[in-house]
C-alpha positions in Angstrom: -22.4 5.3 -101.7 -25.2 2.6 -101.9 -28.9 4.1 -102.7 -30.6 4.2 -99.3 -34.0 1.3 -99.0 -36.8 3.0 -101.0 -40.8 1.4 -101.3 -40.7 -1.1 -103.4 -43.2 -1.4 -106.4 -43.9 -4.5 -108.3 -45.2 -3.7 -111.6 -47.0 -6.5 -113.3 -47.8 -6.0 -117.3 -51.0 -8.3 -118.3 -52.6 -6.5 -121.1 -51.6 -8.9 -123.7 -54.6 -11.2 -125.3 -52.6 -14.5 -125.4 -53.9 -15.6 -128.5 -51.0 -18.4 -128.6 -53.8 -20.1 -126.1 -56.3 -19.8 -127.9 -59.0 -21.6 -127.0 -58.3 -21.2 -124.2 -61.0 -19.1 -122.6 -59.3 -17.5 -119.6 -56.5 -15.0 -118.8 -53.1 -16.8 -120.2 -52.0 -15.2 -116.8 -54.3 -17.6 -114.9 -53.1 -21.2 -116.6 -52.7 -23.7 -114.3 -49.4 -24.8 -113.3 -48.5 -27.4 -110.6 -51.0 -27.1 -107.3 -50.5 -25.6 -104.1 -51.9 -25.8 -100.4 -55.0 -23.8 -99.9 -57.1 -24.0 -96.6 -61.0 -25.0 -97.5 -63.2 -25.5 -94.8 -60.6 -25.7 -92.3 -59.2 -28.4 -94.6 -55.9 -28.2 -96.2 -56.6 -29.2 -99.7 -54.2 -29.7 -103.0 -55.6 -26.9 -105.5 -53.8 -25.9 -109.0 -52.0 -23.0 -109.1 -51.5 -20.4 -112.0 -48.6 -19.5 -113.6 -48.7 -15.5 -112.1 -49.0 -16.5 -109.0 -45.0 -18.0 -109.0 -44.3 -14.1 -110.0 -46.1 -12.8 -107.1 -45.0 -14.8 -104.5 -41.1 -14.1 -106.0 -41.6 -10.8 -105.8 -42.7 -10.9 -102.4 -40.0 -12.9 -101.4 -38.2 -10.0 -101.9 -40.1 -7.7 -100.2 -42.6 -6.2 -102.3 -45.9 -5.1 -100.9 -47.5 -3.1 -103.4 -48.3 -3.9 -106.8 -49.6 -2.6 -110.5 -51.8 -4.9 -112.3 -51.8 -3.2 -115.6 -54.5 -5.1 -117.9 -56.6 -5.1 -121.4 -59.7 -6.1 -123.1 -61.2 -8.8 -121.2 -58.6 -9.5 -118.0 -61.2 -9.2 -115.6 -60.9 -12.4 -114.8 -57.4 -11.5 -113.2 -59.0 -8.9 -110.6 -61.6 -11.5 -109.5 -58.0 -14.1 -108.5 -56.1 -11.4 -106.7 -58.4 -9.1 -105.6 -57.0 -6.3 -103.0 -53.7 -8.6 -102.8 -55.4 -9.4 -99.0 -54.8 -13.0 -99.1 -51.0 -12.3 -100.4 -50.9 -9.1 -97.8 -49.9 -7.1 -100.0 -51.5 -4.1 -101.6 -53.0 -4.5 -105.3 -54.2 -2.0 -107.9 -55.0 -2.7 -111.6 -54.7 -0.1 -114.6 -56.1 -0.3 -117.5 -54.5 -0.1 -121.1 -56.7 1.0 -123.4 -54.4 0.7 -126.5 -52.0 -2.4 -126.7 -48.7 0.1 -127.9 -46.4 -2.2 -125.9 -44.7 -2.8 -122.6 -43.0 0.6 -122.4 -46.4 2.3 -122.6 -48.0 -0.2 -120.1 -45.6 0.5 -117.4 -46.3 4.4 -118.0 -49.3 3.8 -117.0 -48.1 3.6 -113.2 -46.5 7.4 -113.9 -49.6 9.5 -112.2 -49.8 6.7 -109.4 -46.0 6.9 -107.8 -44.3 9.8 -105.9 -41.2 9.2 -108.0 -38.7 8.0 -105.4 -39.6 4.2 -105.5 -37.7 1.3 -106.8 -40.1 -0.3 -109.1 -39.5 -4.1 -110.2 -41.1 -5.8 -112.9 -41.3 -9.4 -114.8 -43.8 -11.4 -117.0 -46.8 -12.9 -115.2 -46.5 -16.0 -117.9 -43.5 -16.8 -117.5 -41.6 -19.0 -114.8 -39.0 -17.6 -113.1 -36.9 -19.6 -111.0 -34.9 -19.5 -107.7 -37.8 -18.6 -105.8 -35.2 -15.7 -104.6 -34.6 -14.1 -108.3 -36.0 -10.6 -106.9 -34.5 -10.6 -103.8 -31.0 -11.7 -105.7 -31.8 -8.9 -108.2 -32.3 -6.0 -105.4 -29.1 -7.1 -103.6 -27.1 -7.1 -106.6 -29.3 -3.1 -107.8 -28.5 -1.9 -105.0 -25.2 -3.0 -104.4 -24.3 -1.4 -107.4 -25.8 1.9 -106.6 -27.6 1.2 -110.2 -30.6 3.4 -111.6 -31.4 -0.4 -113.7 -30.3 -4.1 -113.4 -32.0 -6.5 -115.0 -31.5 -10.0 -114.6 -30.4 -12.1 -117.6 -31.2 -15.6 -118.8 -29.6 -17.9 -121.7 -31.5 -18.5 -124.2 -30.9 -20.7 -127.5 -33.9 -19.3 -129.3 -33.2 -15.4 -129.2 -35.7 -14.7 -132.2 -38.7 -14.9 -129.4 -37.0 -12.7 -126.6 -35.6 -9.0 -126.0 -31.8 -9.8 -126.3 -29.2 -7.9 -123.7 -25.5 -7.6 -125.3 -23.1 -7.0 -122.7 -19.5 -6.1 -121.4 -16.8 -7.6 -119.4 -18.4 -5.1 -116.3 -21.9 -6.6 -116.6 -22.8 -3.3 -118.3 -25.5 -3.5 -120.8 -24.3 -1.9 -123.8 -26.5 -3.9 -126.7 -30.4 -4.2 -126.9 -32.8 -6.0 -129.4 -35.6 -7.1 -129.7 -36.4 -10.5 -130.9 -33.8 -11.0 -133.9 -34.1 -13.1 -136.3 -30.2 -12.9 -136.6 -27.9 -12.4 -133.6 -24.8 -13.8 -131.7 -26.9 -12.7 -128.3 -27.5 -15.3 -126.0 -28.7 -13.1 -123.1 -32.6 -12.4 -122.8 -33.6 -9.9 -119.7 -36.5 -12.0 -117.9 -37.1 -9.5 -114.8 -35.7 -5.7 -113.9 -35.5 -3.1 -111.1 -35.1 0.6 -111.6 -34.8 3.9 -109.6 -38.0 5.5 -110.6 -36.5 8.3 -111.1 -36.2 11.8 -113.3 -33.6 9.2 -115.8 -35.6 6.5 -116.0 -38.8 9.0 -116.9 -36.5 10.8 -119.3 -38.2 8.3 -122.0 -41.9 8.9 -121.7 -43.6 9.7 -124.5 -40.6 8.2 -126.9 -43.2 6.9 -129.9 -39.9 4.2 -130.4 -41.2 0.8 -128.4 -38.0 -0.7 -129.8 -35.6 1.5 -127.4 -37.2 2.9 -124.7 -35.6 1.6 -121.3 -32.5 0.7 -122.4 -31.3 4.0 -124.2 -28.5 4.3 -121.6 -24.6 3.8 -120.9 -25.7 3.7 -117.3 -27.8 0.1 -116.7 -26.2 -2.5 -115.5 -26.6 -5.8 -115.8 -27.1 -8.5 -113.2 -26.3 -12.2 -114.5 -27.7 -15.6 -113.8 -27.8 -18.6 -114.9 -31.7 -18.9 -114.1 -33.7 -20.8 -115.9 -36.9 -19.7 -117.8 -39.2 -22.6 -118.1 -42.4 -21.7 -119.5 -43.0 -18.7 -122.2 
């Protein structure tokens, strides 16, 4: 029997300094790529656009309306873009991570702020992610399954830089490791959606950033040949 349609959270990680940018002065979440069509004086004018943004709008596309911000040292700069998610209308809320331990401990973070019955989806605000439909592919394909976690792959030729995803002939994940210097994995995960549930929350307060998530016969695995352009 298919999990019934629970709220939907988008949870969007952003603590990271991006020091790869450096000099860059901003939020690496806030480059400029390609414009869009903003309305300026009851003009329509060609403005950049920044790289989270393409996240955002994907994850609305399918059907997210409430979102986690989680942010760092010096990401204001992100809360002054997005605001209350008004001119997206969607709902927007921003946590702060004091300590840089990882992305397990950054999506903890949302814990105290969910009833626990949510589906919760989640990719990298620097990173494209392309169809424009990825999230609402994902959440077919999650909830099709009945799956507490599906994440959706990518191939990648230079697995050394990514979180690798080894898995079988059922599109079960059975492998997980983080950037290897040596591997046969050609799979990286690139976006996810879970039950937020007592078996995802089994893995709070693990001190082990290398596991946590994927400790589990249970995820499955949704494949795609979509491409990741930008990291």
């Amino acid at each position: 029997m298919s999990k019934g349609i629970s709220e939907l959270i988008g949870i969007v990680p952003a603590a990271g300094a991006g020091s790869r940018l450096s000099p860059y002065p901003n939020a690496k979440e806030l480059f400029p790529i390609g414009y869009q069509r903003v309305r300026v004086n009851d003009r329509i004018e060609r403005r950049p656009k920044v790289i989270s943004q393409y996240l955002i709008e994907n994850m609305i596309n399918g059907g997210v309306r409430r979102f986690f911000f989680i942010l760092g040292e010096g990401k204001h700069d992100i809360m002054h873009y997005y605001g209350n998610g008004s001119s997206y209308d969607v709902d927007v809320a921003y946590l702060f991570q004091e300590q840089l331990h990882g992305m397990p401990f950054a999506i903890d973070l949302v814990y105290p702020w969910l009833r626990g019955d949510e589906t919760v989806v989640m990719g990298m605000p620097d990173t494209l992610i392309e169809p424009g439909d990825a999230f609402a592919k994902l959440l077919s394909a999650h909830r099709r399954w009945n799956a507490d976690l599906t994440l959706g792959l990518f191939r990648t030729d230079k697995p050394a830089k990514f979180g690798m995803i080894g898995i079988d002939d059922e599109s079960n994940v059975i492998e997980h490791v983080d950037k290897p210097s040596q591997t046969d994995l050609r799979w990286l995960w690139g976006i996810a959606a879970g039950e937020w549930s007592s078996r995802i929350l089994c893995i709070r307060g693990s001190q082990n950033s290398e596991t946590i998530g994927m400790r589990s016969s249970w995820a499955r695995s949704s494949i795609s040949l979509w491409p990741m352009a930008f990291e």
